[in-house]
PAKE-368458 format. One line per 8 residues: their letters; for each residue z, y, x of C-alpha. Coordinates in nm, 4 decimals. Each point is the difference from the previous one (the first is absolute). Layout:
% residues N
A	Z Y X  ... .
% end
This chain:
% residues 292
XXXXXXXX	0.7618 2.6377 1.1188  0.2029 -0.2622 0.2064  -0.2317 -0.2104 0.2191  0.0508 -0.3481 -0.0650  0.1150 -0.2532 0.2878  -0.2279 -0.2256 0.1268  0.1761 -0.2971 -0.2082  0.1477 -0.0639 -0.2884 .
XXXXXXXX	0.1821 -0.2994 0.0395  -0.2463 -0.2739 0.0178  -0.3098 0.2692 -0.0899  -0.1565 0.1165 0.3331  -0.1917 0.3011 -0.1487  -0.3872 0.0109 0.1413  -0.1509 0.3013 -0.2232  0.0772 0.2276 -0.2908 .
XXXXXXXX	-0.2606 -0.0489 -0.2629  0.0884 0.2808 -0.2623  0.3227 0.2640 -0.0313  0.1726 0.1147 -0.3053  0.2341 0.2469 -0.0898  0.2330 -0.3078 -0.0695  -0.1196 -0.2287 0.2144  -0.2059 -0.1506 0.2969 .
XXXXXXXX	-0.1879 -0.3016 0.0347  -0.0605 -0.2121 0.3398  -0.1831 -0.2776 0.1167  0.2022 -0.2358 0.1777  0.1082 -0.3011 0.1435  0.2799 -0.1763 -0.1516  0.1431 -0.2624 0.2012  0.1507 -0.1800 -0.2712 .
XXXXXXXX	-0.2889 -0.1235 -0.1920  -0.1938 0.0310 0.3407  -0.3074 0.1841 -0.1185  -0.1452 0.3755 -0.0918  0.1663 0.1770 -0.3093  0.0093 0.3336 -0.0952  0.3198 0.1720 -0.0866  0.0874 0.3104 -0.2265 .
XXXXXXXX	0.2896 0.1656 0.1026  0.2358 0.2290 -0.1618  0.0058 0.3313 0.2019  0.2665 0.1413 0.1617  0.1946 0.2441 -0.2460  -0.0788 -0.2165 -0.3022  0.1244 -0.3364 0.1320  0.3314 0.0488 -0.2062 .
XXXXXXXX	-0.1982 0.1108 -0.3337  0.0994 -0.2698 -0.2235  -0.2912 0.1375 -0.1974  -0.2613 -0.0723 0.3269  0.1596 -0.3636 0.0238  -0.0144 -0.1008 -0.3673  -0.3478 0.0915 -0.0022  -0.0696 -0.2517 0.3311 .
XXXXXXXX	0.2163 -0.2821 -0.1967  -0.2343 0.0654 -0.2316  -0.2828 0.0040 0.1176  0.0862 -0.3534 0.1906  0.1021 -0.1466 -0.3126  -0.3563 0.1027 -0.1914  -0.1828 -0.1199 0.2906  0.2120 -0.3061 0.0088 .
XXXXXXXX	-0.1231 -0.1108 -0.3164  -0.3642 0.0609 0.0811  -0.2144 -0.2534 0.1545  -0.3375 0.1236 0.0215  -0.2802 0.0352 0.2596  -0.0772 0.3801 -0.1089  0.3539 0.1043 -0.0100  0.2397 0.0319 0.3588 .
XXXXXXXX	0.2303 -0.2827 0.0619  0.3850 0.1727 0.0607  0.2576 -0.2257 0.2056  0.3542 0.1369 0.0410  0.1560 0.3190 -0.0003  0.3215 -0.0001 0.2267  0.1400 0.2879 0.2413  -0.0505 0.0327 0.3134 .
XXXXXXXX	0.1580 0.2800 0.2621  0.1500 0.1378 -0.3177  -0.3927 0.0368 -0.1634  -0.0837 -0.1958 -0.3242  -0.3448 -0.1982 0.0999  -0.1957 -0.1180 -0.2119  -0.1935 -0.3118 0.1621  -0.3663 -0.1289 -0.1568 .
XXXXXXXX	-0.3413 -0.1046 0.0609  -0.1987 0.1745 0.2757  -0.3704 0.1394 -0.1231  -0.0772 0.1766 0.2670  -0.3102 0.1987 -0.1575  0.0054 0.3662 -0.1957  0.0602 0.0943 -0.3078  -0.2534 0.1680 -0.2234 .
XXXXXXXX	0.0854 0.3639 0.0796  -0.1779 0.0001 0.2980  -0.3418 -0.0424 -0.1336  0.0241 0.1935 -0.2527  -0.1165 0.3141 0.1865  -0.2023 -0.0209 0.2624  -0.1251 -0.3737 0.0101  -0.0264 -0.1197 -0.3207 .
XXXXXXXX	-0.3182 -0.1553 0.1080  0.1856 -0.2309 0.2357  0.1620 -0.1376 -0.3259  -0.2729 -0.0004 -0.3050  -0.1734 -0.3186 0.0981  0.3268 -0.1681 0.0100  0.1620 0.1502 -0.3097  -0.1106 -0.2291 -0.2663 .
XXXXXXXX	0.1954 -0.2493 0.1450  0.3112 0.2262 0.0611  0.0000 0.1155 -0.3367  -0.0476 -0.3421 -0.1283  0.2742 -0.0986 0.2320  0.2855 0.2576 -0.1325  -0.0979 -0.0576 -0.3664  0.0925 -0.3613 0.0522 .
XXXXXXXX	0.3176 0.0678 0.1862  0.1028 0.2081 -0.2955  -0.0833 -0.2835 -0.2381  0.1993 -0.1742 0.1968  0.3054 0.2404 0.0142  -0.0568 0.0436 -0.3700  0.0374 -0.3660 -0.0722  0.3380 -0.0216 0.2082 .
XXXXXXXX	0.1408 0.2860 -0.2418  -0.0398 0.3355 0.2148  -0.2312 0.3533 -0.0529  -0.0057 0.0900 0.3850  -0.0444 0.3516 -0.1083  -0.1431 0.1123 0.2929  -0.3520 -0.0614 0.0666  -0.1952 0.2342 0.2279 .
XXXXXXXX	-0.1976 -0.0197 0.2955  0.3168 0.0558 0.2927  0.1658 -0.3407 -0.1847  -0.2915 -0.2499 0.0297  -0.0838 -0.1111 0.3393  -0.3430 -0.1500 0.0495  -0.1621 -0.1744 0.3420  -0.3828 -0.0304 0.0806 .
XXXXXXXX	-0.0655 -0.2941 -0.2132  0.0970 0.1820 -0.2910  0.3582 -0.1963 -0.0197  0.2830 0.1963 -0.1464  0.3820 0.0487 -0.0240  0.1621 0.1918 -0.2305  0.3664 0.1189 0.1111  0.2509 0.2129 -0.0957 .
XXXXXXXX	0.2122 -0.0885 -0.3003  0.2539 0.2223 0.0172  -0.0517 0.1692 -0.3427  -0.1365 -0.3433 -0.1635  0.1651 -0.0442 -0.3461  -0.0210 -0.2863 -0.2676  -0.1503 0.1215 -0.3449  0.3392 0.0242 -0.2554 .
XXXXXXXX	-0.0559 -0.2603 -0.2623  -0.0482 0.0587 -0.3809  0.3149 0.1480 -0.0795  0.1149 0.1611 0.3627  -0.3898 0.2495 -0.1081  0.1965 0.1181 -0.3390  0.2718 0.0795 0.1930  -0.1942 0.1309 0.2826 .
XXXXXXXX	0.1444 0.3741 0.1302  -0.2887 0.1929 0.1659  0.0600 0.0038 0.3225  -0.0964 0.1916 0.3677  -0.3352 -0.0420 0.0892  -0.0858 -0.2231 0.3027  -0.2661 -0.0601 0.1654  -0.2909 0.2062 0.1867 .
XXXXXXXX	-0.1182 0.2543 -0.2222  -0.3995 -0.0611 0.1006  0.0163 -0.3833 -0.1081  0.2293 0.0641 -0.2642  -0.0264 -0.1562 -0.3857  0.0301 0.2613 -0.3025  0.3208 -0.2386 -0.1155  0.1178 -0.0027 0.3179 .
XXXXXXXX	0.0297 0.4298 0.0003  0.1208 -0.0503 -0.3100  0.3374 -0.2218 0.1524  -0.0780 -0.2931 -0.2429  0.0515 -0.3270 0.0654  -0.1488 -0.1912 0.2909  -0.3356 -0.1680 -0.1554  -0.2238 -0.2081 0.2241 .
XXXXXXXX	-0.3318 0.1809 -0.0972  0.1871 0.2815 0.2216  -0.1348 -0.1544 0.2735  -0.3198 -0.0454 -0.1559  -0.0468 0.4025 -0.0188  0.1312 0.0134 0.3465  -0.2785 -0.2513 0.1220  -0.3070 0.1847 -0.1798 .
XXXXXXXX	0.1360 0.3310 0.1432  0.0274 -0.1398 0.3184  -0.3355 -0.1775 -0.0382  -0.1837 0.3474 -0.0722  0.1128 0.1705 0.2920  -0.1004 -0.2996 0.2250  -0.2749 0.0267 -0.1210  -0.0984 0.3840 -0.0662 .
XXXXXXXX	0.1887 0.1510 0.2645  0.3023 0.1458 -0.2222  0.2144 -0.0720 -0.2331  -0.1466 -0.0086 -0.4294  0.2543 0.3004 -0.0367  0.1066 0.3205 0.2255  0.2425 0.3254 -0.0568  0.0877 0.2642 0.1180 .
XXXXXXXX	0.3721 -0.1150 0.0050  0.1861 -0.3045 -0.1499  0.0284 0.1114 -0.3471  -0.4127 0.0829 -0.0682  -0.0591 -0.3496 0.2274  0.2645 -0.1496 -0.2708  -0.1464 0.1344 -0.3346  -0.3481 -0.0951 0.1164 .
XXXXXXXX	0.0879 -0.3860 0.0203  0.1723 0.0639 -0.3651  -0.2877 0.1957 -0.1391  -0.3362 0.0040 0.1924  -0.2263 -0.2794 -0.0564  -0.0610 -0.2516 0.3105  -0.2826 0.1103 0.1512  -0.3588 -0.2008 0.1124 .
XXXXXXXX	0.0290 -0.0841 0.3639  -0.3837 -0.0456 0.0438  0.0362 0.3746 -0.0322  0.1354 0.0230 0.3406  -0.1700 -0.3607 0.1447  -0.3382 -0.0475 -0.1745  0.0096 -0.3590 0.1411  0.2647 -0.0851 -0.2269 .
XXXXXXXX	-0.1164 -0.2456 -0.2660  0.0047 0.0539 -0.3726  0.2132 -0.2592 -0.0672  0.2320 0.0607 0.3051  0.0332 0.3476 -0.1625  0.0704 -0.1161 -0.3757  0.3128 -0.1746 0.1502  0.1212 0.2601 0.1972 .
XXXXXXXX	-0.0181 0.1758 -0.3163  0.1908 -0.2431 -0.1865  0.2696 -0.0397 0.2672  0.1085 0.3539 0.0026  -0.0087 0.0096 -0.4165  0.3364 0.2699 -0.1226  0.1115 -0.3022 -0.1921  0.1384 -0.2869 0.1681 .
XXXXXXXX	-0.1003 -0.1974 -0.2752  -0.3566 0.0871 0.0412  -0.0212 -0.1641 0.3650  -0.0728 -0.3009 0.1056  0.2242 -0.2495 0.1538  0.0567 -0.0507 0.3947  -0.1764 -0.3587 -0.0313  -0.3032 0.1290 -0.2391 .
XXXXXXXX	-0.0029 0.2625 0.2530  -0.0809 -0.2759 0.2916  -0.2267 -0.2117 -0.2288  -0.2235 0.2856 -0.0837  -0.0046 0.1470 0.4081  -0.0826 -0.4028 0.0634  -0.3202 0.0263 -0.2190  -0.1308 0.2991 0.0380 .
XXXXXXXX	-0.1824 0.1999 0.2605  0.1811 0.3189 0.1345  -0.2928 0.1748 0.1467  -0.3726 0.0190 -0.1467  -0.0796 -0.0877 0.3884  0.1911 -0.1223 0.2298  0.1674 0.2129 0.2690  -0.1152 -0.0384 0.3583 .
XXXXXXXX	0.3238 -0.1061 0.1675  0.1047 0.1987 0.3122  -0.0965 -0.1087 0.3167  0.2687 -0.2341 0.2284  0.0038 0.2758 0.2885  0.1675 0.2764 -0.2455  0.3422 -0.1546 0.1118  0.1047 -0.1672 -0.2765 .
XXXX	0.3004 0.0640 -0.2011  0.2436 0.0023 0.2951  0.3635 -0.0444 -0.0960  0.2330 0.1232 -0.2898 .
% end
């Protein structure tokens, strides 16, 4: 893998916060707007993929038409040194993979307001007209105060209208096959309450420490999510509430239909209490959440 130079036209790279097989992405200092950004940039080797770069115009144009607190703001995508950038907002915290093993009690005092936070951010994408269509822990970033951003759009799709699902050709599966809808395995249309079953699987391995559903290779992982009922989380987190567990349930329903919707999703985390008592948050000289 090429190493990068220290600049990128006006992008003075500071630090890589996460690597790809595609791609890298850099804090940095871009003298043009004359602040921090971060920067994902098309590796060396797939820089001439016209695949690679329709999925960056892509992505710029869904996050173009976003304009949400919960959701990462995108700026520009130009090239620079002969590498496609793609320039946007700078949250400079991790994403949810890191707590998931190993210091998930760093993050369970903070999560009802993270998982409040993403529900609302997909009501929000939702209501502009896009399923992101992948939802798991690596693709929300979250800081101490429970604030989140939810990034990467690069397989986000807009549901097919009434006739455009009668015509509908099954299609390749995408997605990550942990977080992934029954409809979605099945390569039907994009559907918003995707994202739902996405959220409640993510929400049960924050929670209990893995993921509702496990294989021993892709295709057992697969036919559980199409077959196995969702299982209770306060199995594996007795702290979970009752009612926190009902909607976990609900959210990870086989039939899209049966789900609720993004925003019911938020009102119902807004009123009710995720834990039967509350977790002791962890204390300030554990280091924090450090950088993404």
């Amino acid at each position: 893998m090429a190493r990068l130079p220290d600049r990128l036209g006006p992008l003075v790279l500071s630090q890589q916060l996460g690597l790809g097989r595609q791609c890298q992405v850099w804090s940095c200092k871009d003298d043009s707007l004359g602040r921090q950004v971060a920067v994902k940039i098309l590796q060396t080797g797939y820089d001439d993929d016209r695949l690679q770069r329709r999925q960056l115009e892509h992505e710029l144009a869904v996050g173009r038409s976003l304009d949400h607190p919960g959701v990462i703001r995108l700026d520009r995508l130009t090239v620079y040194e002969g590498f496609p950038c793609l320039v946007m907002e700078l949250f400079p915290h991790p994403n949810l993979r890191r707590f998931v093993t190993g210091s998930r009690d760093r993050l369970l005092s903070r999560l009802p307001k993270i998982l409040l936070g993403v529900s609302e951010a997909l009501a929000h994408m939702h209501a502009r007209g896009w399923v992101h269509r992948d939802i798991k822990p690596a693709n929300v970033l979250a800081n101490r105060a429970g604030e989140v951003k939810v990034i990467d759009f690069a397989i986000a799709a807009r549901p097919p209208g009434a006739l455009g699902r009668l015509l509908w050709r099954r299609q390749q599966p995408q997605g990550t096959p942990s977080y992934m809808a029954p409809e979605q395995i099945r390569g039907q249309p994009p559907d918003p309450r995707s994202d739902v079953y996405s959220l409640g699987c993510m929400a049960f391995e924050l929670l209990g420490g893995h993921p509702p559903f496990t294989g021993s290779n892709t295709h057992e992982l697969l036919s559980r999510h199409l077959y196995n009922a969702p299982p209770g989380v306060e199995a594996s987190n007795a702290n979970v509430s009752a009612a926190a567990s009902k909607l976990l349930r609900e959210m990870m329903a086989k039939r899209a239909a049966d789900r609720p919707a993004a925003g019911d999703v938020a009102r119902q985390l807004h009123q009710l209490r995720l834990y039967d008592r509350e977790p002791t948050p962890p204390a300030a000289a554990d280091g924090g959440d450090g950088s993404n």
